[in-house]
N, C-alpha and C positions, 0 to 999 in steps of 0.2 A: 534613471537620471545618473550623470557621472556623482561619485559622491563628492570629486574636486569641486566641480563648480555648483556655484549657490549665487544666494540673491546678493547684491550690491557686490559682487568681486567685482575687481578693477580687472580688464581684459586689456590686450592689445591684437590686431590683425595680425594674419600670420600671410595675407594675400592682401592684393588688392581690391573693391567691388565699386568697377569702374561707373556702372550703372548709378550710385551714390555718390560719387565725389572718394570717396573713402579709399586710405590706401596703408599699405602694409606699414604696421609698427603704429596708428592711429591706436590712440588709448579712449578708451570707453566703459560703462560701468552697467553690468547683466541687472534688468530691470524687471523680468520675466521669465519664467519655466513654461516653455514650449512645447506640447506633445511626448508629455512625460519626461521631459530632459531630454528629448532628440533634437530640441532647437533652442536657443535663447533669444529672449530681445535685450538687442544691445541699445542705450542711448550716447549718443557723442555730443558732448557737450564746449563751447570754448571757456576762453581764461575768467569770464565771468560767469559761468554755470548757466548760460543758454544753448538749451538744445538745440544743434543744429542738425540733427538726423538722428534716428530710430527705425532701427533695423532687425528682423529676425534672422539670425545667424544660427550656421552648424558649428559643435563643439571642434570640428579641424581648420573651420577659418578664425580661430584665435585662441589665445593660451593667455592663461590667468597667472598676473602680477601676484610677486610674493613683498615683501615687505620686512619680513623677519623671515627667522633662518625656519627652514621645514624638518620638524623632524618626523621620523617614521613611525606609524603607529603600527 
């Protein structure tokens, strides 16, 4: 598993996945560990916290939101 990504990170699409509705820069929250970290399930939710899709993604169709500064370990 990447050790970036973990449970509840806030992710955004780095593509589109036309087949869902879903498109690049949609923000979403990793809600499952996939095949030892080779996939995620992402859920996208709207401005009220209902899911509107639940998808299992690879870690190059999206990159996970920071919020404070990263430092280097």
């Amino acid at each position: 598993m990447d050790k970036d990504i973990k449970l509840l990170d806030v992710v955004a699409l780095t593509e589109d996945i036309d087949e869902y509705g879903l498109w690049q820069g949609q923000v979403g929250t990793i809600v499952e560990v996939l095949s030892g970290g080779q996939a995620f399930e992402v859920e996208f939710c709207d401005r009220e916290g209902r899911i509107y899709e639940s998808v299992g993604l690879r870690p190059n169709q999206f990159i996970v939101l920071h919020y404070a500064p990263i430092t280097n370990v």
